[in-house]
C-alpha positions in Angstrom: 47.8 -209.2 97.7 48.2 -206.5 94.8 51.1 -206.5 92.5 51.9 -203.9 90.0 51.3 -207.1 87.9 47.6 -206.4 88.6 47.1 -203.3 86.5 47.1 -202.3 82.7 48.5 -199.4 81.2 48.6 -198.1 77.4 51.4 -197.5 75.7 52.0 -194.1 74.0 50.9 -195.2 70.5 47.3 -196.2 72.4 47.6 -200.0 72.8 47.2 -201.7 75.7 50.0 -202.9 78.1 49.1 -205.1 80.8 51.9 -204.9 83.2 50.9 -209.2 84.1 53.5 -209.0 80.5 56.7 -207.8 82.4 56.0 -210.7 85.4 59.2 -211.5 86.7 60.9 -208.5 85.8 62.3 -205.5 87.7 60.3 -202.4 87.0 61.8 -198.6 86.9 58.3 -196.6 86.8 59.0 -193.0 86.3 57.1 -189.7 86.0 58.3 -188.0 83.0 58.2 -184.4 81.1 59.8 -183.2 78.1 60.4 -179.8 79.2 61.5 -180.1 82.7 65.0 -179.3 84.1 65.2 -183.0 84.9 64.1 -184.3 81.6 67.9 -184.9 80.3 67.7 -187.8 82.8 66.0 -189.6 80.0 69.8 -190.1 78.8 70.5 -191.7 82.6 67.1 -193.8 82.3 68.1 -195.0 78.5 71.5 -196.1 80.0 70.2 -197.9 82.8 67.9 -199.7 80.5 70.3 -200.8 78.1 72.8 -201.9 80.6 70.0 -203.8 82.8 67.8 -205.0 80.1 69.7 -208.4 79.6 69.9 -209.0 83.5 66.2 -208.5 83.7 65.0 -204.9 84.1 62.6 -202.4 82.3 62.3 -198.8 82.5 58.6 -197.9 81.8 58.4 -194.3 80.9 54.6 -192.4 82.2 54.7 -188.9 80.8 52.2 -186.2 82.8 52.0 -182.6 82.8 50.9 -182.3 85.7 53.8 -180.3 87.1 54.3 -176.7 85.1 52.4 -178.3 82.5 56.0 -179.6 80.9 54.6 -182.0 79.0 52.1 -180.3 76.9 52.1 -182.5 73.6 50.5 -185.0 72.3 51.5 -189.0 72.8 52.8 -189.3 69.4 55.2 -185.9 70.0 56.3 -186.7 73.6 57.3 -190.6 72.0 58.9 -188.4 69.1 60.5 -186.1 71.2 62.0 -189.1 73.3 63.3 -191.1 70.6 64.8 -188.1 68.8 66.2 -186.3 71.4 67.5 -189.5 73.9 67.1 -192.1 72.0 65.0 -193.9 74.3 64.0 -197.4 73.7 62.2 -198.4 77.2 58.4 -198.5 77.0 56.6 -195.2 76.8 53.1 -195.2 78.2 50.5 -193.1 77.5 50.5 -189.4 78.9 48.5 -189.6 83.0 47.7 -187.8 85.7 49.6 -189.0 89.0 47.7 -186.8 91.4 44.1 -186.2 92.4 41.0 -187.5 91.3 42.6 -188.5 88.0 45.3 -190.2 88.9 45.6 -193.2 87.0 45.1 -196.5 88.8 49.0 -197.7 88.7 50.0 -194.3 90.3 47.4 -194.5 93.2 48.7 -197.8 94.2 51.7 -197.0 94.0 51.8 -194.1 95.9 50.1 -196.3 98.6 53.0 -198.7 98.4 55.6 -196.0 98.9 55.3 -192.6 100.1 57.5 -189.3 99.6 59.5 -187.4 101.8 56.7 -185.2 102.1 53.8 -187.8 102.1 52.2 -189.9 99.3 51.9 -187.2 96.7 54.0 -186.9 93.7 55.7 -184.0 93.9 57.2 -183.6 90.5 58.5 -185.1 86.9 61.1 -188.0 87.0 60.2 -189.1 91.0 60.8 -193.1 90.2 60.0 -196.2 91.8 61.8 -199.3 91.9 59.6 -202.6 91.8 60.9 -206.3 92.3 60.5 -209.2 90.7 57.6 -210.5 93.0 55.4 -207.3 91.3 56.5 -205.2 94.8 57.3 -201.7 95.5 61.1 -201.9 97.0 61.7 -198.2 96.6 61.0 -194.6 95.6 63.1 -191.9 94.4 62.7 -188.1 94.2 63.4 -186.1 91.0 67.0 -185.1 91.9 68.0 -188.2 92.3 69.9 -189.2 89.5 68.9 -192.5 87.4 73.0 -193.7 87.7 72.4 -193.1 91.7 70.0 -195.9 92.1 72.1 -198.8 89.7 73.4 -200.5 92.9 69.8 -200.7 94.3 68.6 -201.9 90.6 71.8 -204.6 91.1 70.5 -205.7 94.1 66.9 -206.1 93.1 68.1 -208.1 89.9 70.1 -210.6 92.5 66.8 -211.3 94.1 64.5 -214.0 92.4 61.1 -213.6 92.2 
């Protein structure tokens, strides 16, 4: 059976991340833009980090500008942009697609794992999905909903051993 365990990213300053490296941990895997009306949830995805981090969860940042094209820079000004403006400290990844031919592998799987309201598609920045420790999909959020609105779900997947 696939896990998210199974695939490789790179981070946002080009090395490579295999995602085997966060085995055992509880994985926040969001969408983001820089110039979206829902990029101040970086702040709510920062916070969730920090407060989870110790328990056993990582937020794992995927930047795309796929949607308004809102995330037209390059790695190294998103990661800027990020650290400056939020002060994030989760992993960033490299920028991807997360639709179409181009979608990067993670997001394809992913998408199979867990679709939408409206079907499998991504439908825009900061839609987030919650993975377990055993390398599952448990859940997937839309954009609106707020990073703070999914702690108790976060709790509950940190209670669970993998």
């Amino acid at each position: 059976m696939t896990t998210i365990y199974d695939f490789e990213a790179r981070t946002i300053d080009g090395r490579p991340a295999p995602l085997a490296d966060y085995r055992g941990r509880v994985l926040l895997i969001v969408n983001t833009a820089s110039q979206c009306g829902f990029t101040p949830q970086f702040a709510g995805l920062e916070l969730l980090h920090k407060t989870y981090a110790d328990q056993g969860l990582t937020v794992l940042g995927f930047p795309s500008n796929q949607f308004g094209k809102q995330d037209p820079g390059s790695n190294e000004e998103i990661g800027a942009f990020c650290e400056r403006n939020y002060g994030v400290s989760f992993p960033m990844m490299e920028k991807v697609e997360v639709n179409g031919n181009g979608a990067t592998p993670i997001y394809k799987w992913l998408k199979a794992q867990k679709s939408g309201v409206l079907g499998s598609a991504i439908k825009w920045n900061f839609t987030k999905f919650l993975i377990g420790r055993d390398g599952q999909v448990i859940g997937r959020y839309a954009p609106f909903d707020k990073p703070e609105s999914i702690a108790q779900d976060i709790e509950k997947a940190l209670a669970t051993k993998g």
